[in-house]
C-alpha angles and dihedrals in degrees: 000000000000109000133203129208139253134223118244101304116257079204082088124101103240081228095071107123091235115202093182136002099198087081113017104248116159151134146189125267107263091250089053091049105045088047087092145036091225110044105225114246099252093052089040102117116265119218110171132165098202155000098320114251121240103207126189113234086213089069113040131131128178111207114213107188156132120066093017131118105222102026108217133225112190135186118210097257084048088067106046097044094042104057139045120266113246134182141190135174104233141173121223121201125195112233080234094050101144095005095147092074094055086049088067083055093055128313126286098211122222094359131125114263092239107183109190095292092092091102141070146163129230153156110257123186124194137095132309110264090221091052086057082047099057103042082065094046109237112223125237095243089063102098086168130040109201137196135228129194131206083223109113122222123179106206114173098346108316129079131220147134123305103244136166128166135215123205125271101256084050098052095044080053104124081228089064115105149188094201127195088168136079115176093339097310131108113264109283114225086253100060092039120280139221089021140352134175110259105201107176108211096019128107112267097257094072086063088080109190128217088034105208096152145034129184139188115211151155102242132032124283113282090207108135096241087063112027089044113008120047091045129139109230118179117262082260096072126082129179094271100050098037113123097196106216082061093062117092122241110244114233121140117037121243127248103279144179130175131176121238108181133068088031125222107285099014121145110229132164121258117260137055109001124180106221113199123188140143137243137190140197130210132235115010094316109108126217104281102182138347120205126192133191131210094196101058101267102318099105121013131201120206114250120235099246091222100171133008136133134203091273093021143096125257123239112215129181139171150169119244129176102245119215123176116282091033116173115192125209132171130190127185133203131207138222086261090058093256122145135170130278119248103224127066081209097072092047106043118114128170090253096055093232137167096346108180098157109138118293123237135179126192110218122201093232116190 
C-alpha cells in the first residue's frame, strides 16, 4: 500500500479545540464534551503523528505475522466476511491527557498543551482481534502481539510507522477489537480508516490507527513511539538528563476525574451550582466513587455516578453550595482501591504524561 495524504478533514467539527494542525491534534470544549454520554465522531479527540494516510480500500492488506503457525494476509473484505462482527462501547484517553497542568509545574518541552479534552467514548464495530489470532494460530512462545501502521512519521531523521504492542492476555481479551466502525460509520480518514486497533483500558497509543500490520512476539514493539516515546520518567528527570531504557512503558490508564462545567474561569452566581465532569478507570476496574470539594480540598461530598460502562467512562454530577473564591477539586477511586494523588508535583515528568493529580478549577464566583 502506498498511501497518499489528506488535507486537514473536513470530518472535524470546526469546534475542536486544535493545538496543532501539522499534524492534526484537538478536543472539545469540556462542556461539549461532557453534553453526551458517546462523543460524535467529529468532536471525538484527534491525536495524529503525521500527515494523515488516505488508503484505498481496494487495495488494502492486513499482515498477520511473526510467532504464528499459518501467517495471514487479509484483504479488507477478508476481514470483514470471515469473522464475526463485534462491538463494544469504549473510552480512549490520550497519554497527554491534562498536560497543561503539569506545564505550570515545569515545561514539558516539545510536547502538545493538552488541557483535559484528549479523551472520548464511542461505539466501535469490527471483529475481535483474538478471533484474527487465532485464525493464524499464536505460538506459545509469543508472550506480545504489536501494531503497525502505513502512516509515516519522520522522527530524528528516519521515517517509519507509528507502531506500539500489548501483551498477549490483553490482546486475546473479547473487548479487543480490529474496528472499521465509529458510531456506526465507517472509519473517517482522521480516526484511522479502513481499520484501527481498538485496545479498551489502555492508553490511547496501543489503538494504533490505519492497521497495516500485526506481530506476535516474544518481547514488546521496538517502535519508537513505544520503546523511547510514550515512556513514564520520575518528576527528577528532565530532557537533558533522561536516559531512555529507564523510563516505564505506558499500558493501562490510571484512575482519573476531571471536572467539565463550570469550566475553569467561568463567572457563575453564589448559591447552589450542578457541577458535572467525567472519570475513567484503567484496566478492567471500573470507576467505584468520586468525590468533589467546593473549598478547595478541605471537605468533600460524594458525586452521584449517573452513566458509565465496563470500558467506558463514568459521568458524575453534583450540587454544591458556591462562595467567592471557590476552588473546585475532584478525585476518583477505582474498583482496586486506587485513587489519585493530591499534588501536580508528584506526578510531574518532562514528557507531560498520565497526569491524574486532583483536579481543581478556580470559578469567578460573584
Amino acid at each position: 500500500m502506498r498511501p497518499v495524504h489528506s488535507p486537514l478533514s473536513a470530518d472535524v467539527d470546526p469546534r475542536l479545540r486544535v493545538h496543532s494542525t501539522e499534524p492534526l491534534v484537538g478536543g472539545p470544549p469540556l462542556p461539549l464534551l461532557r453534553r453526551h454520554f458517546v462523543t460524535s465522531n467529529d468532536l471525538f479527540y484527534v491525536r495524529n503523528h503525521g500527515p494523515v494516510p488516505l488508503v484505498d480500500p481496494a487495495a488494502y492488506q492486513l499482515e498477520i505475522s511473526g510467532l504464528v503457525h499459518t501467517p495471514l494476509r487479509l484483504s479488507l473484505a477478508e476481514l470483514r466476511d470471515r469473522f464475526p462482527r463485534h462491538s463494544v462501547t469504549a473510552t480512549l484517553m490520550c497519554a497527554g491527557n491534562r498536560r497543561n497542568e503539569l506545564a505550570q509545574v515545569a515545561p514539558t518541552p516539545g510536547e502538545v498543551p493538552w488541557g483535559a479534552d484528549g479523551i472520548g467514548n464511542a461505539e466501535w464495530g469490527g471483529v475481535r482481534l483474538g478471533d484474527v489470532l487465532a485464525a493464524a494460530g499464536v505460538g506459545d512462545d509469543a508472550r506480545h502481539v504489536a501494531f503497525g501502521g502505513v502512516d509515516q512519521v519522520t522522527r530524528h531523521g528516519e521515517t517509519f510507522g507509528f507502531g506500539g504492542s500489548i501483551p498477549r492476555d490483553k490482546a486475546l481479551g473479547a473487548e479487543v477489537l480490529l474496528a472499521d466502525s465509529m458510531n456506526g460509520a465507517p472509519l473517517s480518514p482522521v480516526h484511522g480508516y479502513p481499520v484501527r486497533v481498538v485496545v479498551p483500558g489502555y492508553l490511547g497509543a496501543r489503538s494504533v490507527k490505519w492497521l497495516a500490520r500485526i506481530h506476535a512476539q516474544r518481547d514488546p514493539s521496538d517502535n519508537y513511539f513505544q520503546s523511547k516515546a510514550y515512556r513514564l520518567f520520575s518528576p527528577s528527570v528532565t530532557a537533558d538528563t533522561v536516559r531512555w531504557e529507564d523510563g516505564l512503558m505506558l499500558g493501562e490508564n490510571p484512575i482519573n476525574s476531571v471536572i467539565c462545567t463550570p469550566e475553569a474561569g467561568a463567572s457563575v452566581p453564589a448559591g447552589r451550582c450542578v457541577v458535572q465532569g467525567y472519570a475513567l478507570a484503567g484496566g478492567d476496574r471500573r470507576v467505584a466513587r468520586v468525590e468533589v470539594s467546593a473549598d478547595g480540598g478541605r471537605t468533600w461530598s460524594r458525586a452521584k455516578l449517573t452513566e458509565g460502562e465496563r470500558w467506558s467512562w463514568e459521568f458524575w454530577e453534583i450540587e454544591l453550595d458556591l462562595a467567592p473564591g471557590t476552588e473546585l477539586v475532584a478525585r476518583a477511586w477505582d474498583t482496586a482501591s486506587n485513587t489519585q494523588p493530591e499534588r501536580l508535583e508528584t506526578v510531574w515528568n518532562f514528557k507531560g504524561y498520565m497526569n491524574n493529580a486532583w483536579h481543581r478549577v478556580r470559578l469567578d464566583v460573584r
